[in-house]
C-alpha positions as CSV (number, residue, x, y, z in Angstrom):
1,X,-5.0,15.9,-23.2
2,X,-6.6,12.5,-22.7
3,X,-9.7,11.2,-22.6
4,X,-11.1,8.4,-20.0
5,X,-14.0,6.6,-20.0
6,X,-15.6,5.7,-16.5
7,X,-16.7,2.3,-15.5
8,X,-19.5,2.2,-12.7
9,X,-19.7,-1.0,-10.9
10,X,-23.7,-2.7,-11.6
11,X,-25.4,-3.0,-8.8
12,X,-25.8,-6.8,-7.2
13,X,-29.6,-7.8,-8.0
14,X,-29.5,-8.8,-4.2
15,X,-29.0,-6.1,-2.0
16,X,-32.4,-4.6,-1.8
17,X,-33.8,-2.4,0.5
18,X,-33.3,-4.7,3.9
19,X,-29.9,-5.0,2.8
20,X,-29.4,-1.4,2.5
21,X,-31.0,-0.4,5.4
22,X,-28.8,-2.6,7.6
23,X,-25.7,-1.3,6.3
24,X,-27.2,1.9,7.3
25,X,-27.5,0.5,11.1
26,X,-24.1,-1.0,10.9
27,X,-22.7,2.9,9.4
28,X,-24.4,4.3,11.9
29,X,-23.0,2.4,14.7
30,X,-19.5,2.6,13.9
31,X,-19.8,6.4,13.5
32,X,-20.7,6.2,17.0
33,X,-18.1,4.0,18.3
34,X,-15.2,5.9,16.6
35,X,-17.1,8.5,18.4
36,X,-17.4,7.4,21.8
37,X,-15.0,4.3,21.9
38,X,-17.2,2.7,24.1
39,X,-17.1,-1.1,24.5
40,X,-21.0,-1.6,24.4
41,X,-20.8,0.4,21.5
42,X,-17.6,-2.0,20.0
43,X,-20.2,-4.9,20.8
44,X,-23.1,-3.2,19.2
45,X,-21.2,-2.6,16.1
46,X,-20.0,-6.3,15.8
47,X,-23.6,-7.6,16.6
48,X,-24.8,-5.5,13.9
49,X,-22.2,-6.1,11.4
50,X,-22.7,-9.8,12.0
51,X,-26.4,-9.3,11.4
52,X,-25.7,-7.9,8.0
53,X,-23.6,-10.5,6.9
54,X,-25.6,-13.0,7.5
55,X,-28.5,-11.5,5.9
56,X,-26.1,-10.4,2.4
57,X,-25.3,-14.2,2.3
58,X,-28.5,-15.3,2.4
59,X,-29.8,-13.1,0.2
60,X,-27.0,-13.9,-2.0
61,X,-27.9,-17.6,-1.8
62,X,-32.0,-17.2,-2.1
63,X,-31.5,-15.2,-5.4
64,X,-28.9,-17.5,-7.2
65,X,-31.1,-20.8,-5.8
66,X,-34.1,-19.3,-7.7
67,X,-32.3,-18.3,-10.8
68,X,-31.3,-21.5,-11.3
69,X,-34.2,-22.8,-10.4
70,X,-36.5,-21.1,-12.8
71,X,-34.0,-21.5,-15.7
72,X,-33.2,-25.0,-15.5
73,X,-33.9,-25.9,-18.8
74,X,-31.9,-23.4,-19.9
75,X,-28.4,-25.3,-20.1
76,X,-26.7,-21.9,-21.6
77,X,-28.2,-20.0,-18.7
78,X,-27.0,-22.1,-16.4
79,X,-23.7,-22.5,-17.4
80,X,-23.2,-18.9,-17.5
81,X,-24.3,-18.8,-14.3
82,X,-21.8,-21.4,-12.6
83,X,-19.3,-19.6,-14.8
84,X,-19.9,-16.3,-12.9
85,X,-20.5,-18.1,-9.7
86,X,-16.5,-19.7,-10.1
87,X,-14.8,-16.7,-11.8
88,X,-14.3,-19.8,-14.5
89,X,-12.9,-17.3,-17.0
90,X,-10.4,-15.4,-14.9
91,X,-9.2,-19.6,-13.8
92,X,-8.8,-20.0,-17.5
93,X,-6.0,-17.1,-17.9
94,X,-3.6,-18.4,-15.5
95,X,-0.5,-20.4,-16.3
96,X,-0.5,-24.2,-16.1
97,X,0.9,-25.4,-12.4
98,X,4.8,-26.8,-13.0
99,X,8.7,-26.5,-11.2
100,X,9.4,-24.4,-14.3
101,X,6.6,-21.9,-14.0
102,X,7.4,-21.1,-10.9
103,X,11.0,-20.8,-11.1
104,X,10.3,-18.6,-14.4
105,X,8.0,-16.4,-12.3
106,X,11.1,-16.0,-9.5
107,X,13.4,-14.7,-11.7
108,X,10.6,-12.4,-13.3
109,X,9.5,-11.0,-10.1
110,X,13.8,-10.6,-9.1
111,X,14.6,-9.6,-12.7
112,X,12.6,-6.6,-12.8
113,X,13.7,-5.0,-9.5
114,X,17.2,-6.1,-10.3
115,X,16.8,-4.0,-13.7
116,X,14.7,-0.9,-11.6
117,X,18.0,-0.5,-9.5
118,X,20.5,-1.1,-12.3
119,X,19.1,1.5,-14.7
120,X,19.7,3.9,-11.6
121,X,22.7,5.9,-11.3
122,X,22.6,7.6,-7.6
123,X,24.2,10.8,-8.6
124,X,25.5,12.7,-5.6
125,X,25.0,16.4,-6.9
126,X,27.7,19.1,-5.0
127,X,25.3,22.0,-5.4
128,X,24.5,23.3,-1.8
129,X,20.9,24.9,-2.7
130,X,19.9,20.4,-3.3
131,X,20.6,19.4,-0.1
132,X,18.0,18.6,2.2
133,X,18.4,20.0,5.7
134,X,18.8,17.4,8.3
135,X,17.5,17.7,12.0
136,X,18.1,15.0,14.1
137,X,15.2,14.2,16.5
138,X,15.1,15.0,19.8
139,X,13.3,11.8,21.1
140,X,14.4,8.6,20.7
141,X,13.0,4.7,20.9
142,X,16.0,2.6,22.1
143,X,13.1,-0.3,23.3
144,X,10.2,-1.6,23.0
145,X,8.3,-2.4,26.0
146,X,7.5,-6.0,26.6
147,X,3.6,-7.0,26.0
148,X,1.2,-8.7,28.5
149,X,-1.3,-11.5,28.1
150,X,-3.9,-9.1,28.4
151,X,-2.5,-6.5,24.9
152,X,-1.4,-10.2,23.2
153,X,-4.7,-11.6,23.6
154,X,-6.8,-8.3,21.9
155,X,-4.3,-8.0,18.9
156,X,-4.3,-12.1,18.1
157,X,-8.4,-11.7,18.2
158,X,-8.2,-8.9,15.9
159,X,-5.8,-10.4,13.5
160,X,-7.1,-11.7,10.5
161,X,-7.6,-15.3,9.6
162,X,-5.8,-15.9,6.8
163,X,-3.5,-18.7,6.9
164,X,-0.1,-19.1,4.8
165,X,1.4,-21.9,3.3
166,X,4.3,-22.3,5.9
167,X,2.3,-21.8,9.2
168,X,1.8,-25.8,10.7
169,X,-1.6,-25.2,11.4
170,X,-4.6,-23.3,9.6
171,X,-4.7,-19.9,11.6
172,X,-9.0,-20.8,12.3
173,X,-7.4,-23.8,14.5
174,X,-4.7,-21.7,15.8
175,X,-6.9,-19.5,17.3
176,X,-9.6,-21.4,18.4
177,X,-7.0,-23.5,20.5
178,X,-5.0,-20.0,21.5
179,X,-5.3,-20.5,25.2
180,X,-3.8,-23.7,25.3
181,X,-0.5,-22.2,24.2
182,X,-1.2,-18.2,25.0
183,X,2.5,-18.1,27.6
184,X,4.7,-20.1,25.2
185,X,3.1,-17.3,22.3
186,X,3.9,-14.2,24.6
187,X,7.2,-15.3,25.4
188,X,8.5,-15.6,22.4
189,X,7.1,-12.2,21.2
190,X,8.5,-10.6,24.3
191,X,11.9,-12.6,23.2
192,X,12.1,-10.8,20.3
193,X,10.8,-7.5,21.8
194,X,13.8,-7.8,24.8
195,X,16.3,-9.2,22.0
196,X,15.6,-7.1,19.2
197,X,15.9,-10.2,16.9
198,X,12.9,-11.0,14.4
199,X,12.3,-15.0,14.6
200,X,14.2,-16.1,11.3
201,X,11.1,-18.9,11.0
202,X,9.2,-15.8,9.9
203,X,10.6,-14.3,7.2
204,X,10.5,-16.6,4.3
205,X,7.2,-15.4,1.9
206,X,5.2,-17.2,0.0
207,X,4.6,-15.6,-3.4
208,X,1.4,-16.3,-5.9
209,X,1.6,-14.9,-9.3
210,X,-2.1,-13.2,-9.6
211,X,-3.0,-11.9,-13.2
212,X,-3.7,-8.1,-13.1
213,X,-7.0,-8.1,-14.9
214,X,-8.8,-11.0,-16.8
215,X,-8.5,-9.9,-19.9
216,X,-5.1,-10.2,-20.2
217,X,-2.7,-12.0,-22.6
218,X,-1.7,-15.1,-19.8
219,X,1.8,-16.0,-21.4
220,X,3.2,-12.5,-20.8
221,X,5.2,-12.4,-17.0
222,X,4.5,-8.7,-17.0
223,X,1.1,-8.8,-17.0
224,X,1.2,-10.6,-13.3
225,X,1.8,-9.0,-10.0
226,X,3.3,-11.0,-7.1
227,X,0.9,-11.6,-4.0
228,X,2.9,-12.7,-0.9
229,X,1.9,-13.8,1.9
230,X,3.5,-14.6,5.3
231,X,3.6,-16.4,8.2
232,X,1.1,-15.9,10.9
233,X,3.0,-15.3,14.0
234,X,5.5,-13.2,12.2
235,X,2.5,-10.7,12.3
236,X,0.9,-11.0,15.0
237,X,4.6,-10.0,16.4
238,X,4.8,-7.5,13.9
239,X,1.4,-6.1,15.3
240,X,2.7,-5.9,18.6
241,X,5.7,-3.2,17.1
242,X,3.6,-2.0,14.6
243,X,1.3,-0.6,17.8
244,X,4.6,1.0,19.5
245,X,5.6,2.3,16.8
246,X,2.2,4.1,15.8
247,X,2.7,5.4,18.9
248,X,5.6,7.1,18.7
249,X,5.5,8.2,15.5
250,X,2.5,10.4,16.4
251,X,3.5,11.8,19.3
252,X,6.4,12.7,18.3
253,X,5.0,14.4,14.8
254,X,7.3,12.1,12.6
255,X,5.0,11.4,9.7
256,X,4.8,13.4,6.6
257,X,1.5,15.8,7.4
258,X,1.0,15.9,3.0
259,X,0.8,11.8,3.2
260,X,-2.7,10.0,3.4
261,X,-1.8,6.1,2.8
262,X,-1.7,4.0,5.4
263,X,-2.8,6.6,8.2
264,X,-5.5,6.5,11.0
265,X,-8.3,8.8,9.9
266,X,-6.9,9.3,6.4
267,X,-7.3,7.7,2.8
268,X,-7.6,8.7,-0.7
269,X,-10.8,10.9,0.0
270,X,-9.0,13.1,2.3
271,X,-6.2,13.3,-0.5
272,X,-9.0,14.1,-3.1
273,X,-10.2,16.3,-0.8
274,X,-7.9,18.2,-0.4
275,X,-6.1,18.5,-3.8
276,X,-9.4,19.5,-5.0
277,X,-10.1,22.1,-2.5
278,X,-6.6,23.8,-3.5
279,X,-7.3,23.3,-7.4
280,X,-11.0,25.0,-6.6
281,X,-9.5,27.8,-4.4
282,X,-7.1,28.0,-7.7
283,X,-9.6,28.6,-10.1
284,X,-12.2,30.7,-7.8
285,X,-8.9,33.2,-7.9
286,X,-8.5,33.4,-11.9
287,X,-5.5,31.5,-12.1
288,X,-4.5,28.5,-13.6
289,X,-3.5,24.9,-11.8
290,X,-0.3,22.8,-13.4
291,X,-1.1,19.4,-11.7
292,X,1.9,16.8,-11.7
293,X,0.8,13.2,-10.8
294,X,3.6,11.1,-10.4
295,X,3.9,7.7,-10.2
296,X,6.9,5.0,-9.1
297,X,7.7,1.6,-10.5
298,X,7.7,-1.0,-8.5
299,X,8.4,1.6,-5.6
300,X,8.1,-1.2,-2.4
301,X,10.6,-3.1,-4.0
302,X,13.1,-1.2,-4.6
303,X,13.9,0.3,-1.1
304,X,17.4,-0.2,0.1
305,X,17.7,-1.1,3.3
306,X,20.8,0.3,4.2
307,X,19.1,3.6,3.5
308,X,16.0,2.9,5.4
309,X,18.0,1.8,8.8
310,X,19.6,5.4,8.3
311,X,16.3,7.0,7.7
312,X,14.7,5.2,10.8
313,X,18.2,6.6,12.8
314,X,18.4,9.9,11.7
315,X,15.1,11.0,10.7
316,X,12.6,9.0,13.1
317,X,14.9,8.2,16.3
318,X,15.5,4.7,16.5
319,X,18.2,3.4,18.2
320,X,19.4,0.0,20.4
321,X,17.1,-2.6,20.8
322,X,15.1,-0.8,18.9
323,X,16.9,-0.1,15.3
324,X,18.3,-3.9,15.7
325,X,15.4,-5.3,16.0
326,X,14.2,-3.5,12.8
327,X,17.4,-4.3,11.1
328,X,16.7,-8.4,11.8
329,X,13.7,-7.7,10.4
330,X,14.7,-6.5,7.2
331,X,17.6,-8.2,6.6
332,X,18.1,-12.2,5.6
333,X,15.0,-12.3,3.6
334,X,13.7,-15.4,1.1
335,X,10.9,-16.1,-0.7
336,X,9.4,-18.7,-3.0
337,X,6.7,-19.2,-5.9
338,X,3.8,-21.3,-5.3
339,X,1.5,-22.5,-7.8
340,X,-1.2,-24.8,-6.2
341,X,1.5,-27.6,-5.6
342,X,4.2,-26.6,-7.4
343,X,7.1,-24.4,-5.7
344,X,10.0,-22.5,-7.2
345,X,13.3,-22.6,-5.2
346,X,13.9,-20.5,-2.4
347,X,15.9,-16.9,-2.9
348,X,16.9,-14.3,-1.3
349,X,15.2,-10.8,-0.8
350,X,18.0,-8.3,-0.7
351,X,15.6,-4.9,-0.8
352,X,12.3,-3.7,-0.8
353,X,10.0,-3.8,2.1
354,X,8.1,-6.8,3.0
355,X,5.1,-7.4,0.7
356,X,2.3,-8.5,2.6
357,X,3.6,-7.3,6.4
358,X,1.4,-5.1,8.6
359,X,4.9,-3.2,8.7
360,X,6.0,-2.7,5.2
361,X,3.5,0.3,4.5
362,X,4.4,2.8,7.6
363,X,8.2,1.5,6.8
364,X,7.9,2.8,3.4
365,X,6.4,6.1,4.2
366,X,9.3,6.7,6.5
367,X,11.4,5.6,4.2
368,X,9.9,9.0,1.9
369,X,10.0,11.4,4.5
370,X,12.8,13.4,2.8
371,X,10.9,14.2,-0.2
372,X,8.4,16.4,1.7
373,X,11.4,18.6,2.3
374,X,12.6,18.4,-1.3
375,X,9.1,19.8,-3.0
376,X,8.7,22.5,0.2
377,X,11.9,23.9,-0.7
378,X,10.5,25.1,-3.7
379,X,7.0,26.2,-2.8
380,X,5.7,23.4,-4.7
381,X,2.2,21.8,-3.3
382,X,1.8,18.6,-2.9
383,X,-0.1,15.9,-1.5
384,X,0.8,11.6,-1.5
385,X,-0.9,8.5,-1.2
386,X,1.5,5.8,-0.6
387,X,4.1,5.7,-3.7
388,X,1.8,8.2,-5.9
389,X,2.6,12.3,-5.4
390,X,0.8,15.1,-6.7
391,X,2.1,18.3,-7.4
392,X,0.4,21.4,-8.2
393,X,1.2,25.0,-8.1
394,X,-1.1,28.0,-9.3
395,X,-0.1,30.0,-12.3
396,X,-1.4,33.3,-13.2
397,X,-2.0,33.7,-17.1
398,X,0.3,36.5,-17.5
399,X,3.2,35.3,-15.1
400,X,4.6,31.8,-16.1
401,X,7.3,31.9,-13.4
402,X,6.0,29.5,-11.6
403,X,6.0,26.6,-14.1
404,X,9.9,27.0,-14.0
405,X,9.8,26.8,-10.3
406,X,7.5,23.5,-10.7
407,X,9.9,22.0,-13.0
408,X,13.2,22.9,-11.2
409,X,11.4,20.7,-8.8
410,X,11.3,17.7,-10.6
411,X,14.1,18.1,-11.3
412,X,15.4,17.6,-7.8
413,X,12.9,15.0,-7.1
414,X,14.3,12.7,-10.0
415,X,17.7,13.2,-8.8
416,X,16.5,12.5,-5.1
417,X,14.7,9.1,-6.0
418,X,17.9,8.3,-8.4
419,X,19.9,8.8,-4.8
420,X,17.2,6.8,-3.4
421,X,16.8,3.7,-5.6
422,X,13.6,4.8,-6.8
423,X,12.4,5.3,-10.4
424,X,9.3,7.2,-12.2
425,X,7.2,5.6,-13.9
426,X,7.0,7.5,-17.3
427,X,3.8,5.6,-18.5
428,X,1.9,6.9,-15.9
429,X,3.4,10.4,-14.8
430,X,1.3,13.2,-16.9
431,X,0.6,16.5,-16.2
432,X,-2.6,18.4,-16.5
433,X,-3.4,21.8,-16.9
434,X,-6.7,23.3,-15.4
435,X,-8.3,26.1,-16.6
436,X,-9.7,28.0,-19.1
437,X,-8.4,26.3,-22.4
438,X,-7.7,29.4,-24.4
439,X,-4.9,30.0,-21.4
440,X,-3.4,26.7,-21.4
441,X,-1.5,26.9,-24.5
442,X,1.8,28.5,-23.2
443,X,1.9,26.5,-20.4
444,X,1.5,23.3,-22.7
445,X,4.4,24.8,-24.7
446,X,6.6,25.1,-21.6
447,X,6.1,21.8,-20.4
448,X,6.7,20.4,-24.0
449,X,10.4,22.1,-24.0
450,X,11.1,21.0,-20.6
451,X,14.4,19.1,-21.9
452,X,14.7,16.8,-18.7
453,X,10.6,16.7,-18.8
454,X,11.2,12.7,-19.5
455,X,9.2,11.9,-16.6
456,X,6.3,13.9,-17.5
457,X,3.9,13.2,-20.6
């Protein structure tokens, strides 16, 4: 058993009751346009959203102006204040900028999915009762169909303007001057639509070492995470496929029902929901709950690719133009560390899907669609977010059957992700027990003499 402490967010001295009663307006209103889809209703919304902005920033700015103000003979104050302004101290904790740095952090961030997929040995078990059941769809997507000035022109003024270090001009320019070149734009996204060839110019990332939290130890590589970012019109093409895709996929019933990341009209409240419904309806029935949560390292970077073209042939029904294009898309990868000026080399990306993309998330959950059937095979529940699963199964006090069944099944889920490049992460996998604690004791005991338990704390 462990014991966490909860952090609650203060609340910004700004935001007082005008504040909150716009973001009322603006909740309201997008209720009502996910409700109605209405274009007035789409403008409304935007009208009301830009209101509140406006008004958070210049609350924001009246409140700091008169701190300042009314301690500026307060030197101490102030300079606290500028701190907190800047985020000074989290500036502090970074690396100094140099060629070496950044070449250091490359072979970090390439050296620790090289050492993932090392320490995994795919072991291709004979037993018949492990192997997944394989139907092939019935519908396929050999094409994509080519886009229109009208469909270009809504997804490039929805796209975000965030600008990378290899597009030629910032994105803010790019779109204000978008009509200038909107034909040469849709033809080559229709090029590489009709061709099923992803522009090579577009798949080159820029990576930026970002320290997890600011109170950690700067010289340590591990206690980084790599940011990348990517080239403008690679997404806004990716966008464009990202949209057929959607399409398809939910027509067709392709996604994992148990999976809540990265999914229209689902995120981790509907996955909180509904683990906790299961472990209440557990409890209201005198039983016990064994909940697994399991966790992956590193799990977006590890993804072959050879494996995920399969998947996307066999399990999702892409084919022709269509499975080519996603194969250029993966394959022929590079990326480079940047540091304000400072650059690393470039190198090659040789698995993993795309940090950063608007693709890589829906790639990766197709990419786990066969563990569903793994954990249903043994009557396991379950329920995922992205790269995190939760098992749970209900256990009566006087029939501990179950917690066999539940650990048979990670079993077969370690050997699946082993298959799969994939690894636990044992720091944080753990297991709790819910229930009354005079009844948790055997179960504790069970999970304690699980011999391949590894993953499980």
């Amino acid at each position: 058993m462990k014991t966490k402490i909860l952090t609650h967010k203060p609340k910004m001295p700004w935001r007082n009751g005008d504040i909150l009663n716009l973001k009322r307006i603006c909740r309201r209103a997008e209720r009502k346009f996910r409700k109605t889809n209405l274009t007035v209703d789409y403008d409304f919304l935007k009208d009301q959203l830009k209101t509140y902005n406006h008004a958070v920033k210049q609350a924001r700015t009246l409140y700091f102006s008169n701190l300042i103000t009314n301690n500026k003979h307060n030197p101490r104050f102030l300079f606290k204040t500028i701190d907190f302004l800047l985020n000074k101290d989290f500036n502090k904790s970074i690396m100094p900028h140099s060629q070496t740095a950044c070449e250091d952090f490359a072979d970090h961030f390439r050296s620790k999915v090289n050492a993932i997929r090392s320490n995994l040995q795919p072991v291709h078990d004979s037993n018949p009762s492990r192997s997944v059941a394989l139907s092939l769809p019935e519908e396929t997507l050999e094409s994509f169909v080519l886009v229109d000035a009208e469909m270009l022109g809504r997804v490039f003024s929805q796209a975000n303007t965030t600008t990378c270090l290899l597009d030629p001009i910032p994105t803010s320019l790019f779109k204000a001057f978008y009509k200038f070149f909107e034909s040469e734009i849709l033809n080559i996204a229709n090029c590489s639509l009709q061709t099923g060839v992803f522009p090579s110019a577009c798949k080159t990332a820029v990576v930026r070492p970002l320290l997890k939290k600011s109170n950690l130890d700067p010289k340590i590589m591990d206690n980084y995470r790599p940011v990348s970012n990517l080239p403008f019109l690679g997404k806004l093409i990716e966008k464009l496929v990202f949209i057929q895709l959607h399409d398809f996929l939910n027509e067709h019933n392709v996604l994992e029902k148990c999976q809540s990341g990265f999914r229209t009209n689902h995120s981790t409240e509907t996955a909180l929901l509904k683990i906790l419904n299961d472990l209440r309806h557990n409890y209201d029935s005198q039983k016990l709950s064994v909940l697994v949560l399991l966790d992956l390292s590193a799990a977006f970077d590890t993804v072959d690719h050879q494996i995920l073209i399969d998947r996307l042939r066999s399990r999702v029904g892409l084919s022709g133009t269509a499975l080519n294009w996603f194969h250029s898309y993966l394959t022929d990868r590079h990326f480079f560390v940047s540091m304000d000026t400072r650059s690393s080399g470039v190198h090659e990306i040789s698995c993993g899907v795309p940090q950063g993309s608007i693709l890589g998330p829906i790639l990766f959950n197709l990419y786990m669609l066969p563990l569903g059937d793994v954990i249903r095979r043994h009557g396991v529940d379950f329920h995922s977010y992205a790269d995190d699963t939760q098992l749970y199964i209900a256990v009566s006090p006087d029939d501990l059957e179950p917690v066999n069944t539940l650990l048979n099944c990670i079993l077969d889920i370690k050997l699946w992700m082993a298959e799969n490049f994939l690894q636990l992460n044992q720091d944080k996998t753990e297991v709790l027990i819910i229930g009354p604690e005079d009844k948790r004791e055997m179960i504790l005991a069970k999970v304690r003499n699980f011999k391949s338990s590894q993953c499980v704390r």
